[in-house]
C-alpha positions in Angstrom: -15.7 -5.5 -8.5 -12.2 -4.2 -9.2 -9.5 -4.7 -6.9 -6.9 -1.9 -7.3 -3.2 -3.2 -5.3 -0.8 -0.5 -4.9 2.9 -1.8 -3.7 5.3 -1.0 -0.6 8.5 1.0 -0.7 10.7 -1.2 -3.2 8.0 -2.9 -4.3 6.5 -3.7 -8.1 3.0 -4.5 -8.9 3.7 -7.9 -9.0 3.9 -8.5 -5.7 -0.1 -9.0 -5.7 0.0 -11.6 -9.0 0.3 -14.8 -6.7 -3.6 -13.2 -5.4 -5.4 -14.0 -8.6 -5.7 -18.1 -8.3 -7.6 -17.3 -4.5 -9.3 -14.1 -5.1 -13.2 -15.3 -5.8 -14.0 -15.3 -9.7 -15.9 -11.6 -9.4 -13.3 -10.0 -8.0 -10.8 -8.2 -10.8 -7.4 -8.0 -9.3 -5.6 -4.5 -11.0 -2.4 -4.6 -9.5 -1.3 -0.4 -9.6 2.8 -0.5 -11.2 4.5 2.6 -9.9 6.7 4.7 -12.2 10.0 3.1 -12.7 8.8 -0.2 -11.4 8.5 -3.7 -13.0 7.1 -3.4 -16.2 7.0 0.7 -16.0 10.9 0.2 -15.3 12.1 2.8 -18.3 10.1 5.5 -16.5 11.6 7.9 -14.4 11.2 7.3 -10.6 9.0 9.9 -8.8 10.2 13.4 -7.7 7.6 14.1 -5.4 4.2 12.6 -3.5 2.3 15.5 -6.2 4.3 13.2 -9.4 2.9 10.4 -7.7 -0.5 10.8 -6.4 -1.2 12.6 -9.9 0.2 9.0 -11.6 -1.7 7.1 -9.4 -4.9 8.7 -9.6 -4.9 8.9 -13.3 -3.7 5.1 -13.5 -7.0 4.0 -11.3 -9.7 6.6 -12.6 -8.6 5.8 -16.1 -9.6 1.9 -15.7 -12.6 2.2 -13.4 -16.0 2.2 -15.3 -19.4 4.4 -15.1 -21.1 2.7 -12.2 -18.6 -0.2 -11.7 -17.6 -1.4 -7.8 -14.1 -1.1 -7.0 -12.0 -0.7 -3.8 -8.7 -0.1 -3.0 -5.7 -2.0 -1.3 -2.5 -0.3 -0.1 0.2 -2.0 1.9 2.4 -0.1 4.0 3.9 2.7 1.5 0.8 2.0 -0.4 -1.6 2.5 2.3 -0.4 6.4 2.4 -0.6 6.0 -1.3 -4.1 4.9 -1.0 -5.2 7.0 1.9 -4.3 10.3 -0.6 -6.1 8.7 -3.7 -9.3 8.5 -1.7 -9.0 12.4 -0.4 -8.7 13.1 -3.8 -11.8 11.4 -5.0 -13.7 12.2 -2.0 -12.5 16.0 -2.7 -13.4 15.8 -6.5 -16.9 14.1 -6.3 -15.9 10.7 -7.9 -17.6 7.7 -7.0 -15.9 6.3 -4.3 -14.9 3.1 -3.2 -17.1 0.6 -1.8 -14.1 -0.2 0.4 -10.4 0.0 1.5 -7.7 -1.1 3.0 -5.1 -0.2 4.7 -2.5 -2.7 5.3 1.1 -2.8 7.5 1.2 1.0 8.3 0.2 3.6 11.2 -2.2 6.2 10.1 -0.4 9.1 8.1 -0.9 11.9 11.1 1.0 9.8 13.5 4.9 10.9 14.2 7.5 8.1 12.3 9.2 6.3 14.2 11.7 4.8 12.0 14.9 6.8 11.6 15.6 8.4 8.3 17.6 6.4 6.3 17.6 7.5 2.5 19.9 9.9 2.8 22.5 7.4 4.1 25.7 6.4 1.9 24.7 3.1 -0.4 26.2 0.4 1.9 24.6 2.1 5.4 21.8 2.1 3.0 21.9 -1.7 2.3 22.8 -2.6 5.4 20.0 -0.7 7.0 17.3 -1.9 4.3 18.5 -5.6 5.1 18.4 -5.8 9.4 14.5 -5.3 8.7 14.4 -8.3 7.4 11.9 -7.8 4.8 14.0 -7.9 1.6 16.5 -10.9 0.5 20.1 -10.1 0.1 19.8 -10.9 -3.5 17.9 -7.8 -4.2 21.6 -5.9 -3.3 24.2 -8.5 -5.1 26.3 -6.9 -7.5 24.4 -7.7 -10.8 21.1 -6.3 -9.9 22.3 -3.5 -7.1 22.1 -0.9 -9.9 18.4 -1.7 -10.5 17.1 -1.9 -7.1 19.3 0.6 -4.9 17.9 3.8 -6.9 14.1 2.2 -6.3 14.5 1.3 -3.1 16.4 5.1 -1.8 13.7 7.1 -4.3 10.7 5.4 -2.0 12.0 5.7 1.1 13.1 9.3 0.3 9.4 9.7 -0.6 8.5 7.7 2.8 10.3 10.4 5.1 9.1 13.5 3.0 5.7 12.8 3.7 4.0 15.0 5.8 0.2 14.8 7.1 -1.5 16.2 10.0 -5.0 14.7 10.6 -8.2 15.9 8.4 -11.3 14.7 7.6 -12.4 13.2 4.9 -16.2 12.5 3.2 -15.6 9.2 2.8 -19.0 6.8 3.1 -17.8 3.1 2.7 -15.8 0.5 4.8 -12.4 1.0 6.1 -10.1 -2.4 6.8 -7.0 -2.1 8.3 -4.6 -4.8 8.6 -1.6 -5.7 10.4 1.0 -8.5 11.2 1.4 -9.9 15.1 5.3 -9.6 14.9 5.5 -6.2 12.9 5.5 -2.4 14.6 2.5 -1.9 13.7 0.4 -2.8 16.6 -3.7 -3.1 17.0 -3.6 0.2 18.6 -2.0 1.5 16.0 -4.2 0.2 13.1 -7.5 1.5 15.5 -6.3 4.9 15.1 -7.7 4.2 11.2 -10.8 4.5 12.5 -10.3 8.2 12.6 -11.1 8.4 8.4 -14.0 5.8 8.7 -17.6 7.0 8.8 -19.8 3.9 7.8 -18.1 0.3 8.3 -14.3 -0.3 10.2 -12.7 -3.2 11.3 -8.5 -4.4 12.3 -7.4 -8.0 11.4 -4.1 -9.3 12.6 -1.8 -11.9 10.4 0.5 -14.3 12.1 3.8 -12.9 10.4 5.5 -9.5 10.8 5.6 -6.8 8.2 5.9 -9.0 5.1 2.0 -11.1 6.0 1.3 -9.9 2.5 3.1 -12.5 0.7 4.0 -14.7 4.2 -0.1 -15.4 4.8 -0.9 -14.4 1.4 -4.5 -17.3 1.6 -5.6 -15.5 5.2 -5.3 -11.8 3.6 -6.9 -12.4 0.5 -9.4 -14.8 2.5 -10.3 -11.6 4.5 -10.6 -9.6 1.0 -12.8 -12.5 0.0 -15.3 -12.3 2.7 -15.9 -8.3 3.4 -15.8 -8.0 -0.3 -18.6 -10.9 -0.8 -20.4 -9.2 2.1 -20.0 -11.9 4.4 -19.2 -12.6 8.3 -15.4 -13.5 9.0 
C-alpha cells in the first residue's frame, strides 16, 4: 500500500519524513514535493491550480503500479490538492484509491473565511503569515526571506484563486477527514466531507490547532495505521 503525502501552503514534502519510523512496515510513505519546493526547488513555482493538478497527477499516476493499493493524504492546501486528483481519476477511469484523507481544511465548496492576504506588501505579508502561528519567525529572517517569501505568496495566491462549487464525484472507497480541537476547522466543518463519500466516512479530532500534523504526529499516523490495516480505532 502506497501512501501518497501532498504538503500545505509553504510547505515541502518533507514535512511527512518524520512518519516513516511509525507508519506499519506495509505501508510505503511517497511524500508528493511540489514544484519549486525542497528538493524540486530549481523549478518554477506554479502559475495556476491546471500547472498543478497536471504536476501532481502525473507525479502520483507515474509511481502507482498495475493493481497496487494506494491512498492519498492531503493536509490543508493539500487536501484541495487531493480532493482534485481524485475527480480526476474518478473522471478518467483510473483505479482509485482505497482511501483518503482530508486533513486541516473545510470542504472546497464552502465560502473562505480567511481574508486575502497574498496580494499584501512583503512585511503585511510576513506579519500576517506569522500571527497564525503556524510558521517560526526563522522561516522570514534575512538569510532565508528570499527562499521562502516567493513559496509562501505563490501558495496562498493559489489558496484564494481557487474556486469550487459542490459536484459529485464516483468515488467508491473511504473518506477520513481530520481536524485539530484548537484550529478553525471545526467537526462540523470536517462532516460536510461526507458530501464526496459514498462507501466508508469518518472525522477524527487531534489535540493541537492547525499544525496536529507534525504537533500529534504518533496519533495521526496511528489513525493512518489502523483504517489502513483495516482495523477498529
Amino acid at each position: 500500500m502506497k501512501l501518497f503525502c501532498i504538503p500545505y501552503a509553504g510547505g515541502s514534502a518533507s514535512v511527512y519524513s518524520g512518519w516513516n519510523p511509525i507508519l506499519r512496515e506495509n505501508i510505503q510513505l511517497v511524500p508528493v514535493e511540489l514544484s519549486g519546493k525542497g528538493v524540486r526547488a530549481a523549478e518554477p513555482l506554479y502559475e495556476n491550480w491546471e500547472d498543478a493538478l497536471e504536476d501532481v497527477y502525473s507525479s502520483i499516476t507515474e509511481k502507482i503500479e498495475p493493481g497496487e493499493e494506494y491512498a492519498l493524504f492531503g493536509h490543508s492546501m493539500g487536501s484541495w490538492i487531493a480532493y482534485e486528483i481524485l475527480k480526476i481519476l474518478c473522471r478518467k477511469k483510473m483505479p482509485q484509491p482505497l482511501h483518503v484523507f482530508f486533513s486541516g481544511n473545510t470542504p472546497p465548496f464552502m465560502l473562505p473565511r480567511e481574508e486575502a492576504i497574498s496580494g499584501l506588501p512583503d512585511e503585511e505579508f510576513i506579519e500576517k503569515i506569522l500571527e497564525m502561528g503556524d510558521t517560526p519567525a526563522e522561516a522570514f529572517s534575512e538569510e532565508i526571506r528570499d527562499y521562502f517569501l516567493p513559496r509562501f505568496k505563490n501558495d496562498y495566491r493559489l489558496v484564494e484563486s481557487y474556486h469550487h462549487h459542490y459536484e459529485d464525484i464516483d468515488y467508491s472507497g473511504g473518506i477520513h477527514v481530520f481536524y485539530g480541537k484548537y484550529d478553525s476547522v471545526t467537526k462540523e466543518d470536517a462532516e460536510q466531507w461526507k458530501k464526496y463519500g459514498h462507501n466508508s466516512f469518518g472525522t477524527y479530532e487531534f489535540e493541537s490547532g492547525h499544525m496536529f500534523i507534525k504537533d500529534c504526529a504518533g496519533d495521526v499516523v496511528g489513525a493512518i495505521n489502523s483504517i489502513l490495516g483495516k482495523e477498529p480505532l
